[in-house]
N, C-alpha and C positions, 0 to 999 in steps of 0.2 A: 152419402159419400162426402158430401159438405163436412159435416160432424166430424167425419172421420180425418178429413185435413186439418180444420182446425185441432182439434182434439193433440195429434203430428206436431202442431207448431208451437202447442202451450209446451209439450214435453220437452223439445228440443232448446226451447229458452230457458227452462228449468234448469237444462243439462249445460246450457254455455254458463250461465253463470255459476256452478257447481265448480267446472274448470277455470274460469279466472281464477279465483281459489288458490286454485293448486297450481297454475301459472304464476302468480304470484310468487308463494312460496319459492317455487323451485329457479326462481330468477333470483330471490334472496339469496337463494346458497350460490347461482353462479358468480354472482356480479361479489358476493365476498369473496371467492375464491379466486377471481380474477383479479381485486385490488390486492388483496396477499401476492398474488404472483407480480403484481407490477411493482409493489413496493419492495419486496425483494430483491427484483432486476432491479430496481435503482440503486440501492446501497450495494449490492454485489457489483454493478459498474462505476460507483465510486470509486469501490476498493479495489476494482481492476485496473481503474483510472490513475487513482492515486499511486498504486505500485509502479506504473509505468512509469511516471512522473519523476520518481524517486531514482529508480532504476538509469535512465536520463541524467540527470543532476548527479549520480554517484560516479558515473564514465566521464563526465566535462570534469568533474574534481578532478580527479586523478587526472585526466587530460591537460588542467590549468597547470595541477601542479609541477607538473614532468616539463610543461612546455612555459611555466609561468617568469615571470621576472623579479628580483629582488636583493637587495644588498646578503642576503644569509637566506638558510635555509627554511626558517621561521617565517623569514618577514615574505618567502614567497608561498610560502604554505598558507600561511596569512591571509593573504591576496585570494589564493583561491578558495578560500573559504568564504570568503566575503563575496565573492560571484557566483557562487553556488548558491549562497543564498539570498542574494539578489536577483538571481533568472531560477528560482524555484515555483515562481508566479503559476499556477493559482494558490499553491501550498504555505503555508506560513509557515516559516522555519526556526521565526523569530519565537513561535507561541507554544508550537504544537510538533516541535521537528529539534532534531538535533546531527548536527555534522563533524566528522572527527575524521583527519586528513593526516595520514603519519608516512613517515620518509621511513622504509625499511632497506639496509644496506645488508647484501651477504659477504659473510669472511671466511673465506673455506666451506665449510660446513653447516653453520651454523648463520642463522640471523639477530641482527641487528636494529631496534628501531632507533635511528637518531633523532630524531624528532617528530613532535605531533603537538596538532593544534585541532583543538573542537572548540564550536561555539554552538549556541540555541537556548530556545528556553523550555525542551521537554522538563518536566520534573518528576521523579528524579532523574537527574541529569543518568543514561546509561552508560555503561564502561563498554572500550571497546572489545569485540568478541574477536579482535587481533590477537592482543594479549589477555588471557584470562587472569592474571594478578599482575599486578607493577611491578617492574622490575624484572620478570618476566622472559625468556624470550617468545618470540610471535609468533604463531600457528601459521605457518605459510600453508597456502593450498595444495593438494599433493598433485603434481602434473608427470605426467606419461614422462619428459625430459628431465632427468636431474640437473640439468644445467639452467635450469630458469628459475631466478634472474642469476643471472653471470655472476662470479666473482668479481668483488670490488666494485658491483653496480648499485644503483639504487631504486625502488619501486616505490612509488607512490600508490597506498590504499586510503579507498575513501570508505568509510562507512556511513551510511543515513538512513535514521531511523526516522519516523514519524508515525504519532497517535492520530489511529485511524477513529472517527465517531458516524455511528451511525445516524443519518438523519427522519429513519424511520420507525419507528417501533415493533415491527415484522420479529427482527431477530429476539426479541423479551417477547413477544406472543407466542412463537412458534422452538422459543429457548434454541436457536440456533446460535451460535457465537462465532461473528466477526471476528477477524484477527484484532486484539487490542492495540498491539504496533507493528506498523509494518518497516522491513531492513531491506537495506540490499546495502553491497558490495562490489568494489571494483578497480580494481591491479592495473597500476600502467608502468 
C-alpha cells in the first residue's frame, strides 16, 4: 500500500508541473489582453477628456465674446480669444489647437459675418466650417424657430479645433483610428 502512495505522489508532481505550463501561457494571453484594454481606456479617456475641454472653452468664447469689452468689434473679439486660450489649461492652443471667434449679424433673411478673429498654431491653420468659402455667406444651424437670432441682432460663434495624439500605441496595433482632430462649436 506504501508503494502505492508514493507511486500517487510522483504522478501528481508530474501532473502539477505539466500545468504551470499551461498556467503560464494562458496568463500570457490574459495579462496582454488586459494591457490592450487598459491602454485603450486611456487614449479613449483622453479623447473623451480632451473633447470636453474643448467643448467648455468653445461656450466661455462665445460667452466672452457677447459679454466681452472693447473699443470695436475686433478688438473684443480679440480679448476673447485670447482668454480662451489662456484658461484652455491643460490643452495647448498655442501648438496643437486653433480658435476662430466670428461676430455673425442677421438682416432679414439672410446672414451676415461682420467680423472674425482666430488664432493658434494647428497647422494647417483650418478654415472655419461657418463659412465654407470667404466671402461666403454662413451656414447658421437650422433651429425649430426661424427667428433665432432676431433681426438686426448679433451671434457670437466659436469654433475650436484641436489635434488629438495618441499616447499609446493600441490604436496602430489593433488599426483602430482616433479622431485626428477634434471640433466643437458654440452660438451665443
Amino acid at each position: 500500500m506504501r508503494n502505492l502512495f508514493l507511486n500517487g505522489r510522483c504522478h501528481l508532481r508530474r501532473w502539477r508541473s505539466d500545468c504551470t505550463g499551461q498556467a503560464t501561457v494562458e496568463l500570457t494571453f490574459i495579462i496582454i489582453m488586459l494591457l490592450v484594454m487598459m491602454f485603450g481606456l486611456i487614449d479613449f479617456g483622453r479623447a473623451i477628456y480632451e473633447r470636453q475641454v474643448i467643448t467648455n472653452i468653445a461656450r466661455e468664447g462665445s460667452n466672452l465674446a457677447f459679454r466681452g469689452v472693447g473699443n470695436s468689434p475686433e478688438e473684443t473679439i480679440t480679448n476673447a480669444v485670447n482668454a480662451v486660450i489662456a484658461s484652455a489649461s491643460p490643452l495647448n492652443i498655442n501648438t496643437k489647437g486653433y480658435v476662430i471667434i466670428s461676430a455673425v449679424i442677421r438682416n432679414g433673411g439672410s446672414f451676415t459675418v461682420t467680423s472674425q478673429v482666430y488664432k493658434g498654431g494647428l497647422s494647417p491653420a483650418p478654415s472655419s466650417k461657418l463659412r465654407k468659402n470667404p466671402g461666403s455667406f454662413p451656414s447658421m444651424p437650422v433651429t425649430t424657430t426661424p427667428q433665432i437670432p432676431l433681426a438686426n441682432k448679433t451671434v457670437y460663434v466659436t469654433e475650436v479645433f484641436y489635434k488629438f495624439v495618441p499616447i499609446t500605441p493600441v490604436g496602430k496595433l489593433l488599426k483602430l483610428a482616433f479622431p485626428a482632430q477634434l471640433y466643437d462649436v458654440a452660438y451665443f
